[in-house]
N, C-alpha and C positions, 0 to 999 in steps of 0.2 A: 504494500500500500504506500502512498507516495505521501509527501507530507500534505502536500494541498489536501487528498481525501480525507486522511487521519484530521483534520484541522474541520475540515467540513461535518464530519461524521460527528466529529465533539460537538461543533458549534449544536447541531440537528439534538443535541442531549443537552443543550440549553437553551432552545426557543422556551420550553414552557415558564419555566424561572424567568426569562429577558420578558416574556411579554405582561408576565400576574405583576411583575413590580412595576412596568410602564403603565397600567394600567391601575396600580394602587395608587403611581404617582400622580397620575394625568386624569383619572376618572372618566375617559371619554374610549371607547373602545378602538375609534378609527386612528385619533392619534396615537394610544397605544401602541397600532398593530406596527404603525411608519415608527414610532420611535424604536420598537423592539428590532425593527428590519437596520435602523441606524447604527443600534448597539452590540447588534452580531457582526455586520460591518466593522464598526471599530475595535473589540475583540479579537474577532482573527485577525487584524494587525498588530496586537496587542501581546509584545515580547513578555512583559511580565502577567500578562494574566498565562500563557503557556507555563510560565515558570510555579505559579501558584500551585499547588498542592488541591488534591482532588478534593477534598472537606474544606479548600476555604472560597473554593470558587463562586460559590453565590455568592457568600460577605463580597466578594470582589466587587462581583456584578452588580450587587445591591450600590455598594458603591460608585463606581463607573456612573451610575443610571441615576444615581443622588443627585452627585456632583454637577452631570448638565444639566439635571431638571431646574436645580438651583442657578447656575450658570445664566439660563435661560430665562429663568422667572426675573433675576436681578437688571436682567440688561431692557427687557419689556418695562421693568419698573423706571429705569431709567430713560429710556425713551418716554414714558409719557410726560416724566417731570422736565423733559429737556424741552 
């Protein structure tokens, strides 16, 4: 198996996790599903989530998926006061 499969076949073992948290974050099902499609994206370029340890990979994810919701929310907050 070649790495890109091995990488794919993980990611395919973390849609359900990527999208229940996008989905706890964002309360809307369709942006969800696009943020979950975003954060498998950035994941598999993601040298150290490879590196993590199979038992901490959701904290990662959960993190990952935190940090832009926040990222995200901060800079809309900011746009409207500008």
């Amino acid at each position: 198996m070649t790495d890109f499969q091995y990488k794919i076949n993980r990611l395919r073992q973390c849609e359900s996790i990527c999208y229940t948290i996008c989905l706890k974050l964002l309360q809307n099902e369709q942006q969800a599903a696009k943020a979950a499609e975003w954060l498998l994206k950035r994941l598999f370029t993601d040298e150290q989530f490879w590196k993590t340890s199979e038992a901490a990979r959701d904290r990662y994810i959960f993190r990952i998926a935190s940090n832009a919701y926040l990222n995200q929310t901060q800079m809309r907050s900011f746009m409207k006061t500008s």
